[in-house]
C-alpha positions in Angstrom: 20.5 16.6 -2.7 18.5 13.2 -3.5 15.4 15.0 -4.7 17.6 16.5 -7.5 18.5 12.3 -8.1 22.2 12.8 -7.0 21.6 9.8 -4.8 25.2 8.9 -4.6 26.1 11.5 -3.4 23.9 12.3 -0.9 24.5 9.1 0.2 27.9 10.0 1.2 27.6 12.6 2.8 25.4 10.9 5.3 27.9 8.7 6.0 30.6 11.2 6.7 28.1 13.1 8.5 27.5 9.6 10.5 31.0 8.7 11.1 31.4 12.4 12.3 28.4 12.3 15.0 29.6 9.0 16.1 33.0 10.5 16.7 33.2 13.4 18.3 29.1 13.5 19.9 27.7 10.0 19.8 25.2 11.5 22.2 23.4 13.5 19.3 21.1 10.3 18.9 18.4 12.6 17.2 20.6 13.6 14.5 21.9 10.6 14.0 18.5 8.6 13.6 17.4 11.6 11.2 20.5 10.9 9.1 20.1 7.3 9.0 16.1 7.5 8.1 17.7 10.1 4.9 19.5 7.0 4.3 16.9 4.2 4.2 14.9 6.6 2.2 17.2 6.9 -0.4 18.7 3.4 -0.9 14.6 2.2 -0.8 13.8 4.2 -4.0 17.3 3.2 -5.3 15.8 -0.6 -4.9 18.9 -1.3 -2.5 16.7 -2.4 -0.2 19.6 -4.9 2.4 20.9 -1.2 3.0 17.8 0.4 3.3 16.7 -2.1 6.0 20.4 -2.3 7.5 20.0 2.0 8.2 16.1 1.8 9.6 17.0 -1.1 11.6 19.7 0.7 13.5 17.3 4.4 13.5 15.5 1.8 15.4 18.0 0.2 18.0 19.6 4.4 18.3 15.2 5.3 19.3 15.1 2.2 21.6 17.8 2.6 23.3 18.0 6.2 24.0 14.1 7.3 24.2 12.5 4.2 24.5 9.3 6.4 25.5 9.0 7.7 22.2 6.8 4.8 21.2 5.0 6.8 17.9 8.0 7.3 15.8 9.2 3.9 17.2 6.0 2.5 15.5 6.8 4.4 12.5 10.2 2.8 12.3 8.7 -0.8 12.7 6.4 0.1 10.0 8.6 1.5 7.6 11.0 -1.8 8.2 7.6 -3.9 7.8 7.7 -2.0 3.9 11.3 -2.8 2.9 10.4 -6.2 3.8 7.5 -6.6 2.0 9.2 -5.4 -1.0 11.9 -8.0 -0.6 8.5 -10.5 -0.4 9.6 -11.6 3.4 6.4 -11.5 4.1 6.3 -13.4 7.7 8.9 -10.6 8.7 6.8 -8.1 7.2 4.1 -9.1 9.4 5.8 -9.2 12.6 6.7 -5.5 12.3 3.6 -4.2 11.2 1.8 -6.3 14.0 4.2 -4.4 16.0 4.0 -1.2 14.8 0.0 -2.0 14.9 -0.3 -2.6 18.7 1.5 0.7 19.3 -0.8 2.7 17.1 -3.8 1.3 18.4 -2.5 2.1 22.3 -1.5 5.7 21.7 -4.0 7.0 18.7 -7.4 7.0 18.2 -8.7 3.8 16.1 -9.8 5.9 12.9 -6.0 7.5 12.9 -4.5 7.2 9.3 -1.6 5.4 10.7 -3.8 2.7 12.0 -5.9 1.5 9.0 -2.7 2.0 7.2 -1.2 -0.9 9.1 -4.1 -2.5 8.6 -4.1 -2.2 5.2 -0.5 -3.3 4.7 -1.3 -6.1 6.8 -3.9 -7.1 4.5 -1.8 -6.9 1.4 1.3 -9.2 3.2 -1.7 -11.5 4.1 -2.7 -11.7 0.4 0.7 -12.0 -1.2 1.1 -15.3 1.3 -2.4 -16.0 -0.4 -4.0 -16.6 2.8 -7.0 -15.1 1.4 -9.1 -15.3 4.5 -7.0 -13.6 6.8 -6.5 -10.8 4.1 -10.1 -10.2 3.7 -10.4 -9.6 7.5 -8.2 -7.1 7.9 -9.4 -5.1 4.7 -12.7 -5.4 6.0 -11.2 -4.0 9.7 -9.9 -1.2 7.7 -12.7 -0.2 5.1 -14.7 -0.5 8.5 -12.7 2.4 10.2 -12.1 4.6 7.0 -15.8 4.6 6.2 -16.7 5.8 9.8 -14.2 8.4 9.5 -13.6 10.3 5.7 -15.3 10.9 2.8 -16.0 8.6 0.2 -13.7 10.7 -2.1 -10.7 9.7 -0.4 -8.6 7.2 -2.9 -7.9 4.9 0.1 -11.3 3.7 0.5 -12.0 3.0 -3.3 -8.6 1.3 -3.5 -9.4 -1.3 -0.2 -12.8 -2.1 -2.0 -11.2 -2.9 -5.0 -8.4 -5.0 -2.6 -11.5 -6.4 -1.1 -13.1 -7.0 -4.4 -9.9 -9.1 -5.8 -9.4 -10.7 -2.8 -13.4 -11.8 -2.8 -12.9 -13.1 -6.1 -9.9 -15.2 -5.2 -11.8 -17.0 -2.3 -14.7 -17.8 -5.2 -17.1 -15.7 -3.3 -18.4 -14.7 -7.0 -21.5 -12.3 -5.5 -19.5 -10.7 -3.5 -16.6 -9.5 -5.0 -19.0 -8.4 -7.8 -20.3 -5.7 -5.4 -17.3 -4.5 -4.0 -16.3 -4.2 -7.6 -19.5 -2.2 -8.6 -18.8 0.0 -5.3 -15.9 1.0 -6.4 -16.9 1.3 -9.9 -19.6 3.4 -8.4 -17.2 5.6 -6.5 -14.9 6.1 -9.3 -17.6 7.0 -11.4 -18.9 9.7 -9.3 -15.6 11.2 -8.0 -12.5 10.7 -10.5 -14.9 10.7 -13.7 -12.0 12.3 -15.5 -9.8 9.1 -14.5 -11.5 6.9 -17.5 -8.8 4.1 -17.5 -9.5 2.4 -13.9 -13.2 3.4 -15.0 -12.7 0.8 -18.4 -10.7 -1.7 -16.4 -13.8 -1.9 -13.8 -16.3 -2.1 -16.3 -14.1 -5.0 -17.8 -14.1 -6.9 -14.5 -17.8 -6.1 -13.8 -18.2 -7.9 -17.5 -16.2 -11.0 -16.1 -18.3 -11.4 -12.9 -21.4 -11.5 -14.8 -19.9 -13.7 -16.9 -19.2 -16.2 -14.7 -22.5 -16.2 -12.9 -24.4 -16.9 -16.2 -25.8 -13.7 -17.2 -24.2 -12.9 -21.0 -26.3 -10.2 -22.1 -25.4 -8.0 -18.5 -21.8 -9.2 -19.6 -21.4 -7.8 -22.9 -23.6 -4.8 -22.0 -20.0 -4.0 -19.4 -17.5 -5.7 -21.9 -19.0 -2.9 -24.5 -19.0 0.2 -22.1 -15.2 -1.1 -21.2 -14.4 -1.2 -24.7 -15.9 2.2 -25.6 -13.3 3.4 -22.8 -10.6 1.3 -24.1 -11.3 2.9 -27.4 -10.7 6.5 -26.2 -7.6 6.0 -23.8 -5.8 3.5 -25.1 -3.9 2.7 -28.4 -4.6 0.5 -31.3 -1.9 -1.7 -29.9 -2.6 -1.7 -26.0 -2.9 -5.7 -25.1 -6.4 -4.8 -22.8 -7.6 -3.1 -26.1 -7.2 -6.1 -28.5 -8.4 -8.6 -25.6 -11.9 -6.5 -25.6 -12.4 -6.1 -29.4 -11.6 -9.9 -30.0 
């Protein structure tokens, strides 16, 4: 019913679906934590996200108290409660539950499994928006380490944690570096999503700065043009990165 966007609705019927299992078969505790997850999805892309956390965090106490061995998907719960609180920027929180989910992912799957440099990577990301720069770069680097090792250089999430890296580089003033993480990814985007020309301009643009900064104008302008040639062809008259280029 939500993926038609009658979210109210759906919503309660849940509930009377809840009230009903805990009634008459409170034992059910699998369809209970299914309905409850339905629940946190739903009120997390409505942007209710005190209700969202309220419904995980009690799939979570239902799983730990019932089938406590069921350590994956009580992972996946801490994780998914680590999200709602980093969209509500409680980012000390955040990190406690993907730590969490992280130590129970790295126990029971292999170390290149998606869920793990997923953590890793939302880790990361919670590290950065506290600005602790350092300990954001380590765990992207922990991440791009294990994703490398393990899929193609096609896959979106490697371009996306050099780019992370790349930003994160920049903010920590290690100029050189972040400007090869940045041409990496350019790189990558170049060869792979060629079609994609708007991350391809805004790379180009960035690229541009970085030379910039390190005192090498006519490299600058040579990526400032190729950005702008890009921002020509993709973006309107009026777009704000368009006019900043052709000033």
């Amino acid at each position: 019913m939500y993926l038609i966007y009658r979210y109210g609705e759906a919503i309660e019927c849940y509930q009377e679906a809840l009230i009903c299992l805990e009634k008459d078969d409170p034992l059910v505790y699998t369809t209970m934590i299914s309905v409850l997850e339905k629940m946190g999805f739903i009120f997390n892309i409505q942007h209710q996200y005190d209700e969202a956390l309220n419904a995980q965090r009690r799939a979570l106490q239902i799983r730990n108290e019932n089938k406590p061995i069921d350590h994956l998907m009580i992972a996946k719960n801490l994780k998914e409660i680590g999200n709602i609180l980093f969209k509500q920027e409680d980012y000390d929180d955040a990190l406690n539950y993907y730590q969490q989910a992280l130590t129970i992912f790295e126990e029971k799957y292999p170390k290149n499994h998606i869920e793990i440099t997923n953590c890793l990577r939302e880790i990361g990301l919670a590290w950065n928006s506290k600005t602790d720069y350092d300990r954001a770069a380590e765990y992207f680097e922990k991440c791009l380490h294990i994703i490398e090792a393990s899929v193609s250089l096609a896959d979106p999430m490697i371009s996306d944690i050099i780019l992370y890296l790349s930003l994160v580089e920049e903010k920590r003033n290690h100029r050189e570096l972040s400007l090869a993480h940045e041409i990496n990814y350019c790189l990558i985007c170049l060869k792979f999503r060629p079609l994609d020309q708007r991350p391809i301009g805004y790379s180009f643009s960035r690229i541009g700065q970085h030379y910039e900064h390190l005192n090498k104008p006519i490299l600058a302008i040579d990526y400032y043009r190729q950005a702008l040639t890009i921002f020509q062809n993709c973006l309107p008259e009026w777009h704000e990165s368009r006019i900043d280029m052709e000033l």
